[in-house]
C-alpha positions as CSV (number, residue, x, y, z in Angstrom):
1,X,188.8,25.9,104.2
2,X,186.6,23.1,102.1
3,X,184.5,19.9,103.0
4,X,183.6,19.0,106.3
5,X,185.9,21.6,107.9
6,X,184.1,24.6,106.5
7,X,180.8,23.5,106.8
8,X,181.7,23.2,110.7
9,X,183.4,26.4,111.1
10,X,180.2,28.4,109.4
11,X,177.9,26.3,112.0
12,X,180.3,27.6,114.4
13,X,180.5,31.4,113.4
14,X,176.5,31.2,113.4
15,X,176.2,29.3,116.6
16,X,172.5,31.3,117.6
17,X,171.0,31.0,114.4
18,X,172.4,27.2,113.2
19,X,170.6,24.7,114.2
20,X,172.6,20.7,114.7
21,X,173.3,19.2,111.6
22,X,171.4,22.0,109.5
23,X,173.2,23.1,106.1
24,X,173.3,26.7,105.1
25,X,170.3,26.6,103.0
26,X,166.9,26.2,104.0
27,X,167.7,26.7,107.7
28,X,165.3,26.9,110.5
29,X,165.6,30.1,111.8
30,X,167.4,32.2,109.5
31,X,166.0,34.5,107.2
32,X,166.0,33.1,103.0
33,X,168.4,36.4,102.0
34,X,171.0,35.4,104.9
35,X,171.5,32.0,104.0
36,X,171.7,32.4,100.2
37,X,174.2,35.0,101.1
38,X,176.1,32.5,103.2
39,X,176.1,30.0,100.5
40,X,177.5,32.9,97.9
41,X,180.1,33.8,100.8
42,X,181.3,29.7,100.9
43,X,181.7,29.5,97.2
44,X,183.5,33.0,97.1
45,X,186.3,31.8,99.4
46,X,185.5,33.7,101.7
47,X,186.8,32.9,105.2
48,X,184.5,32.8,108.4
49,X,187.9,33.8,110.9
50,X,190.2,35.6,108.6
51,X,188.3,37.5,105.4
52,X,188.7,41.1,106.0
53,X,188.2,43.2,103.3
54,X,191.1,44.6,101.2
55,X,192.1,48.0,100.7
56,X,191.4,48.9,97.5
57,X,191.7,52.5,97.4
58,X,194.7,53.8,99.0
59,X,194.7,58.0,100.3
60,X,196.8,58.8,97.6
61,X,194.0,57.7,95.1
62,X,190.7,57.8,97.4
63,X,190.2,61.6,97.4
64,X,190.3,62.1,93.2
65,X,188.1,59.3,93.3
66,X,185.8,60.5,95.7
67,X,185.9,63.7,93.9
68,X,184.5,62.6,91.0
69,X,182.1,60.3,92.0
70,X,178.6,61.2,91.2
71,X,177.7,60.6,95.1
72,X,180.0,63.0,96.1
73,X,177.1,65.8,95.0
74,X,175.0,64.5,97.3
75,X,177.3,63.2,100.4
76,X,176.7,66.5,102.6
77,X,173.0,66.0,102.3
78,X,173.2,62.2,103.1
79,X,175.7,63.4,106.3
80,X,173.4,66.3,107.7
81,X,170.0,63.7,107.3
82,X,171.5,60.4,108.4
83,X,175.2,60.9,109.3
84,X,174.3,63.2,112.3
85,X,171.8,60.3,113.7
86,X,173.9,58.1,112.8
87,X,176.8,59.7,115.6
88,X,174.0,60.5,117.9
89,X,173.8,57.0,118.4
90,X,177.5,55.6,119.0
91,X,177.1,54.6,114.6
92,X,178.4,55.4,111.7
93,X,177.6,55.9,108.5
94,X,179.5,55.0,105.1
95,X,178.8,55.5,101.5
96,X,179.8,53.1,99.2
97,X,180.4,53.1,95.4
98,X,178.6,50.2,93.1
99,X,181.8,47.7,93.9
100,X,181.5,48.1,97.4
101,X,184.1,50.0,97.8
102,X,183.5,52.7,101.2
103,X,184.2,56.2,100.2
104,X,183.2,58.0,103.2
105,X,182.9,56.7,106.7
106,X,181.6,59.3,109.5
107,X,181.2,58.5,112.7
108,X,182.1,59.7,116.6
109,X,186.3,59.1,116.6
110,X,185.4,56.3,119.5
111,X,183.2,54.4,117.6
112,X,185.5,54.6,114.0
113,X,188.3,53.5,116.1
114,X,186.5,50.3,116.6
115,X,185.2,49.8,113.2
116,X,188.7,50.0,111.9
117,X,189.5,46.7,114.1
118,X,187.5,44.7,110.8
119,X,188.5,47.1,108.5
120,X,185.2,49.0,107.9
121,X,187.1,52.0,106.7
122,X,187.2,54.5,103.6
123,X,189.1,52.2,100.8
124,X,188.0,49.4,102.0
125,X,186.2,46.6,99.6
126,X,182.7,45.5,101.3
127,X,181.4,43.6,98.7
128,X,180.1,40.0,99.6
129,X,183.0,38.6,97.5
130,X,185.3,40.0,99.7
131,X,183.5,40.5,103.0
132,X,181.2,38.0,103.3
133,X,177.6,38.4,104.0
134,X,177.3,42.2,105.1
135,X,174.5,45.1,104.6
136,X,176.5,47.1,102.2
137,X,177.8,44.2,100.2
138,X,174.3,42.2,99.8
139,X,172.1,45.4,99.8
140,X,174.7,45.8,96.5
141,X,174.2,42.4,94.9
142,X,170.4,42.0,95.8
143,X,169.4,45.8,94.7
144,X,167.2,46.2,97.3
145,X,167.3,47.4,101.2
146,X,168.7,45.1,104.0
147,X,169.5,44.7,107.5
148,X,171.9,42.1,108.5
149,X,172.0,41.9,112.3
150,X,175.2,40.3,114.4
151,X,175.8,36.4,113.8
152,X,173.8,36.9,110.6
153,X,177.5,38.6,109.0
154,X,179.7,35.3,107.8
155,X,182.8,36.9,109.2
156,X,183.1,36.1,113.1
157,X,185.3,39.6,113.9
158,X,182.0,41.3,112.3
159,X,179.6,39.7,114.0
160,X,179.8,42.5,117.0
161,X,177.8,45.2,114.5
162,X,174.5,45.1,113.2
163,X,173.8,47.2,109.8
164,X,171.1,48.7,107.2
165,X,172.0,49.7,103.8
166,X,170.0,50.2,101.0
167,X,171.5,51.1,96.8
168,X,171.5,54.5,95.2
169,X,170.8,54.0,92.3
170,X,171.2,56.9,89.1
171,X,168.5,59.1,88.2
172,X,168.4,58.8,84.6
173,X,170.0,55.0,84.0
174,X,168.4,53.2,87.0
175,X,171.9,51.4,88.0
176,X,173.7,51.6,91.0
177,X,175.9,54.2,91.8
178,X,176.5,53.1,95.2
179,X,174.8,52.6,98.8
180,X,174.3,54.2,102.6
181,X,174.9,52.0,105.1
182,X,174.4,52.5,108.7
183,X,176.6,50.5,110.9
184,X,176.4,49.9,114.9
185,X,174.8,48.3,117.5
186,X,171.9,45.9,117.7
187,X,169.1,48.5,117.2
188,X,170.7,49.5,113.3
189,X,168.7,45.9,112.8
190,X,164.9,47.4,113.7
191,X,162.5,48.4,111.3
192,X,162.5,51.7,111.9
193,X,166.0,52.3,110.6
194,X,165.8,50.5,107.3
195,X,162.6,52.3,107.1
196,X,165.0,56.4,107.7
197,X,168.3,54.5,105.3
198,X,165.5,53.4,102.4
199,X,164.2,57.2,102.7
200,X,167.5,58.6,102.3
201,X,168.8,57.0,99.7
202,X,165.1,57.7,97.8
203,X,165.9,61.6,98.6
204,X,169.8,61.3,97.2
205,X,167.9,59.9,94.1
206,X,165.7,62.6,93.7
207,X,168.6,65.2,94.3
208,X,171.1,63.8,92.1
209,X,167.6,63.6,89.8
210,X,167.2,67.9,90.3
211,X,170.8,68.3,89.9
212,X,170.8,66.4,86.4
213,X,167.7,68.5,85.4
214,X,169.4,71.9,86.4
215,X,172.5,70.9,84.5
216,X,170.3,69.7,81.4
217,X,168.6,73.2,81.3
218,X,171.5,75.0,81.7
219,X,173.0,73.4,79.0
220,X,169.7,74.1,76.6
221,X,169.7,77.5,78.1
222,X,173.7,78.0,76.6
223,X,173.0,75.8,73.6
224,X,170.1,77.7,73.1
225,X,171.9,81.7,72.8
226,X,174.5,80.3,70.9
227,X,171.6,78.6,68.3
228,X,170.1,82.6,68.0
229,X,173.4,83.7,67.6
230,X,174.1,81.3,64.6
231,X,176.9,79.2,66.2
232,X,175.8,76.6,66.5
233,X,172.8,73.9,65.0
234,X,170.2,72.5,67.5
235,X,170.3,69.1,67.6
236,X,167.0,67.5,66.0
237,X,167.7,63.9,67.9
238,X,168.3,62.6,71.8
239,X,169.1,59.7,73.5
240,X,166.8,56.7,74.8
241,X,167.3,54.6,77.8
242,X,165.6,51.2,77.9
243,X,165.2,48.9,80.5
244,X,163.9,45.1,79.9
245,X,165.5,42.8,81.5
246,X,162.7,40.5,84.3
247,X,160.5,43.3,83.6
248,X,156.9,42.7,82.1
249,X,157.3,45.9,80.7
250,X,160.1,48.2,79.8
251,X,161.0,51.9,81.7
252,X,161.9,54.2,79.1
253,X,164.2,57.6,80.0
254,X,164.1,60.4,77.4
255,X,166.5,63.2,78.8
256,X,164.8,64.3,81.7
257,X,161.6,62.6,81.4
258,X,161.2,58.6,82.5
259,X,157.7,56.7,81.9
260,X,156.7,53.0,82.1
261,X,155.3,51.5,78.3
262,X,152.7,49.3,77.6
263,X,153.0,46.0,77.1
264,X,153.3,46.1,73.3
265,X,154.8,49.3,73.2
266,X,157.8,47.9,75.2
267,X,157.5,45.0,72.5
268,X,158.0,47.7,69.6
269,X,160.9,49.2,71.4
270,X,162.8,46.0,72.3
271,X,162.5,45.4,68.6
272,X,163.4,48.6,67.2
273,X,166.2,48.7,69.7
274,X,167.7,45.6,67.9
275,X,167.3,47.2,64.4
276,X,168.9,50.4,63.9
277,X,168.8,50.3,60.0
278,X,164.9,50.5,60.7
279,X,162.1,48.2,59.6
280,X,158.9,48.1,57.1
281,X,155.5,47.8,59.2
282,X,154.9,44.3,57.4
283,X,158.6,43.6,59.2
284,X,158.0,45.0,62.3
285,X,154.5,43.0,62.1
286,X,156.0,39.4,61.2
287,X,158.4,40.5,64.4
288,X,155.6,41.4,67.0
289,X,152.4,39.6,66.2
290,X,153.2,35.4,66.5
291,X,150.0,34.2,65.1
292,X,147.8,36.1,62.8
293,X,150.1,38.6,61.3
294,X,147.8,39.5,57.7
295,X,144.6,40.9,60.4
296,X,147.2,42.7,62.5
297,X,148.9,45.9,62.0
298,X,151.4,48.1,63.9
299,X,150.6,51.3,62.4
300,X,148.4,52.6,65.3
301,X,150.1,51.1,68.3
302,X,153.2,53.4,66.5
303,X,151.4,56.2,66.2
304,X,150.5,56.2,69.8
305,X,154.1,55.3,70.5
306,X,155.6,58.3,68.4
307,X,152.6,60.9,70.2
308,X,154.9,59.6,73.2
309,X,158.1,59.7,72.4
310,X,158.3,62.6,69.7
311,X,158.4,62.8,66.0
312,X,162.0,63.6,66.0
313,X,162.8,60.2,67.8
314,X,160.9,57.7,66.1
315,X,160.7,58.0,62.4
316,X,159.2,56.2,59.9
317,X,159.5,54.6,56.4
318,X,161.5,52.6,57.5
319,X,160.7,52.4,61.1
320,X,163.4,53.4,63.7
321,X,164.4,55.3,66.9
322,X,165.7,58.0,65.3
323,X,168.8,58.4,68.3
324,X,170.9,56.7,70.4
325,X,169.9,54.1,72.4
326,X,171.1,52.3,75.1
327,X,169.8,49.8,77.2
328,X,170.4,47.1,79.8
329,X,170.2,43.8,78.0
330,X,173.0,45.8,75.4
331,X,175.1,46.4,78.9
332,X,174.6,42.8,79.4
333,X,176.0,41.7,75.9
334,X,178.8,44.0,76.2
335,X,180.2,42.8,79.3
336,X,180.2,39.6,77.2
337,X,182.0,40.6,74.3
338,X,185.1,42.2,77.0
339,X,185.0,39.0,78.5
340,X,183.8,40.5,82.0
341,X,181.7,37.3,83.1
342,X,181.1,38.3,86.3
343,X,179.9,42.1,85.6
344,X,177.5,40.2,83.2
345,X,175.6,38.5,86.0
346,X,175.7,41.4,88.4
347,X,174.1,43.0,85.0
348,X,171.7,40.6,84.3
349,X,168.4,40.7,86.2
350,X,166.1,38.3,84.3
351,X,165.3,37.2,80.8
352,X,164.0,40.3,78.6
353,X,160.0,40.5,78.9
354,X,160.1,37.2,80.0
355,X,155.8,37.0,79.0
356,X,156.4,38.3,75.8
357,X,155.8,36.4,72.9
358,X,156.7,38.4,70.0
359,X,159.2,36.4,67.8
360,X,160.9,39.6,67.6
361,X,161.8,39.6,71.3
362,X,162.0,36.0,72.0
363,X,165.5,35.7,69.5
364,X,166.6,38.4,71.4
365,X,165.7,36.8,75.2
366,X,167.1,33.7,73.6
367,X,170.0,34.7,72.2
368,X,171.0,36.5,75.5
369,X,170.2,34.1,77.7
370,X,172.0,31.1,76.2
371,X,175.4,33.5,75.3
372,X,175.2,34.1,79.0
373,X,174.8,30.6,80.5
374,X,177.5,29.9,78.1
375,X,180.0,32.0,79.4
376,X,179.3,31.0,82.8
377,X,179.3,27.4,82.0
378,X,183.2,28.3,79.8
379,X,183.9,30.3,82.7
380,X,183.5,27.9,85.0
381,X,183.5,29.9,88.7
382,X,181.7,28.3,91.5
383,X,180.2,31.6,92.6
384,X,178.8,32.2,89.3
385,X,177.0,28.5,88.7
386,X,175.8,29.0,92.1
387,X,174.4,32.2,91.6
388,X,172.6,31.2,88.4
389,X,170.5,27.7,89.7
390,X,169.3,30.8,92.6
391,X,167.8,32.1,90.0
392,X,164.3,31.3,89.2
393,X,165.3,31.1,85.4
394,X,168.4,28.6,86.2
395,X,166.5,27.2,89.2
396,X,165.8,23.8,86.9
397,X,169.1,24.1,85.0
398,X,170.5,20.4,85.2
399,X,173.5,21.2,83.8
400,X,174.5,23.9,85.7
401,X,174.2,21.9,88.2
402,X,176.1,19.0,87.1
403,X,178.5,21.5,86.3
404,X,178.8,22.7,89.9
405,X,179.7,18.8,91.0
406,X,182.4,19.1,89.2
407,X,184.1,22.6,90.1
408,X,183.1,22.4,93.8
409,X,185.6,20.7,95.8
410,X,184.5,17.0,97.8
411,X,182.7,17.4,101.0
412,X,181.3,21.1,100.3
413,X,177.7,21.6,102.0
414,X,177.4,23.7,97.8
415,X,178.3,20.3,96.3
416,X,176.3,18.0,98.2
417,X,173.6,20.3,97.4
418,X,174.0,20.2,93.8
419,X,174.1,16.8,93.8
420,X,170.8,16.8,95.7
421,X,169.3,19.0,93.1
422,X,170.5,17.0,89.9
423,X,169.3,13.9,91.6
424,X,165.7,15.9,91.9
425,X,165.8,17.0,88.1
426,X,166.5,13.6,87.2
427,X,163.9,12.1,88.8
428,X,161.4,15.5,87.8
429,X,162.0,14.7,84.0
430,X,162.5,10.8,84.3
431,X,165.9,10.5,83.4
């Protein structure tokens, strides 16, 4: 389905919330989220009659899987606080891993029978790539909590529920390990249920949090004996978790323990994090401070930064982080070098520090940013150009938008767009 042909059959799947001759974007009526998820939905392929999800995880494979999964620790909790209410009121309730995939679906056998007419059961794929706009699938790609209520789904057979779902995200790396979603009737879509889904996937957080710390003094607890007992050497290092990425500052995990930096000291450790060999503080000066480097010194903003972190983790002469570190603009970059494009721009959530202005972070910000719109731009995938000019850092990107005239087939309501937008950018910068 391209052209004029799919942009009618998406007015005609969204018939109460379409307005005559509107495109999907910028619509009167429909909420910002829904349309860009339409638009995303359109350049994935997906179609408004026939897109089902696939099955992705087959019994013979789904319950190792499950097993495993770190969600599976909290599941029974997530049942007995939201899967009960969730029968109680002709719903169900699935959890999903980060690809969307549904690994447990509970629900009255009535009411499952029914949701397995679209295919809304365990093993199923409810990403928006597959699925279309849906709560579990956008609540995955935006990070955040949504409701997406009847004709607001793309897919027409799906437009009979309403659903809430909101991420799950890990306790001591921040990303996604999955989502609850509550599907149903046309109350899921209130207030007051994304309100109970956001506060239950805050408590799985904060158990899967206490589990982690239990497990972590357990393990010092054993390491610790068999240190009095000579068998074995403490360790004198850890391992630090740094996230940057459209972020004025950076969040910092240290084993158990997770704390917001300063401005400058994210700075230091955005720096240090690209520098393992370590740095001299007239180095690490020239790298943070862009104008008057000979007044300025780092030697007490690194004092205050190693009172924080420990003396075993940040060492000096040269200057380093004295451990493993791991970050999310590295995750970014590494999803690069395996080729994984896509898994990149799920990855990516903003320039590093974008307000930071130390030389030493800006060739980093840089030199991510323009590997990434590269790949994307080699690449070449509709879904992806779209989904960087919805960015507000490819918003103005002319030619990622010239790029998408060429990709998107003739007649799309995506292309005409495009063009719309590269005409605007010409005009913007007098070309």
């Amino acid at each position: 389905m391209s052209g004029p042909d799919e942009l009618r059959e998406v007015r005609s799947a969204h018939a109460g919330l379409l307005t005559d001759g509107a495109a999907p974007t910028g619509i009167r009526g429909v909420r910002e989220i829904v349309a860009d998820s339409w638009m995303r939905s359109v350049a994935a392929g997906v179609n408004v009659d026939a897109s089902l999800p696939p099955i992705t995880l087959d019994q013979g494979l789904l319950g190792d899987y499950r097993a495993e999964h770190p969600l599976s620790q909290i599941y029974p909790l997530l049942y007995d606080v939201l899967g009960r209410a969730a029968e109680d009121c002709d719903s169900v309730m699935a959890v999903a891993d980060a690809r969307g995939q549904l690994l447990w679906v509970c629900g009255r056998p009535a009411v499952l029978r029914r949701a397995e007419e679209i295919l809304f059961v365990e093993g199923a794929q409810w990403d928006e790539a597959h699925a279309g706009t849906n709560a579990p699938g956008t609540a995955l790609r935006l990070d955040t909590a949504v409701s997406i209520r009847s004709a607001e789904h793309f897919v027409r057979p799906v437009q009979r529920w309403s659903c809430a779902a909101a991420p799950i995200h890990d306790p001591r790396s921040h990303a996604i390990l999955g989502i609850v979603d509550i599907t149903g009737g046309p109350d899921v879509g209130s207030p007051q249920t994304i309100a109970m889904i956001r506060a239950a996937a805050r408590m799985a957080e904060s158990e899967l949090g206490r589990l982690d710390a239990l497990r972590t003094w357990g393990a010092e607890q054993r390491r610790d004996s068999a240190c009095r007992r000579g068998a074995i050497r403490s360790p004198s290092v850890g391992e630090i978790l740094i996230e940057g990425l459209g972020r004025p500052d950076c969040v910092m995990s240290v084993g158990p323990r997770t704390f917001r930096l300063s401005p400058r000291h994210s700075e230091i450790a955005v720096i240090l994090a690209g520098r393992p060999d370590g740095l001299s503080g007239d180095e690490l000066a020239l790298l943070l401070y862009p104008d008057d480097v000979t007044s300025s010194t780092p030697r007490a903003e690194l004092v205050r930064l190693r009172a924080l972190l420990g003396e075993d983790l940040l060492a000096s002469r040269p200057y380093r982080l004295n451990c493993e570190v791991k970050s999310d603009w590295a995750a970014v970059a590494a999803q690069l070098v395996a080729g994984n494009v896509a898994e990149a721009v799920r990855l990516y959530r903003g320039p590093l520090l974008p307000h930071s202005q130390a030389p030493g972070v800006v060739e980093q910000r840089e030199d991510l940013q323009r590997w990434l719109r590269g790949a994307i731009m080699a690449n070449g995938a509709a879904d992806l150009l779209v989904s960087w000019t919805r960015t507000r850092w490819g918003a103005d990107d002319l030619q990622m938008w010239q790029r998408q005239c060429t990709v998107l087939p003739a007649g799309s309501p995506l292309r005409s767009m495009a063009a719309a937008a590269v005409a605007k950018l010409d005009a913007q910068f007098g070309r």
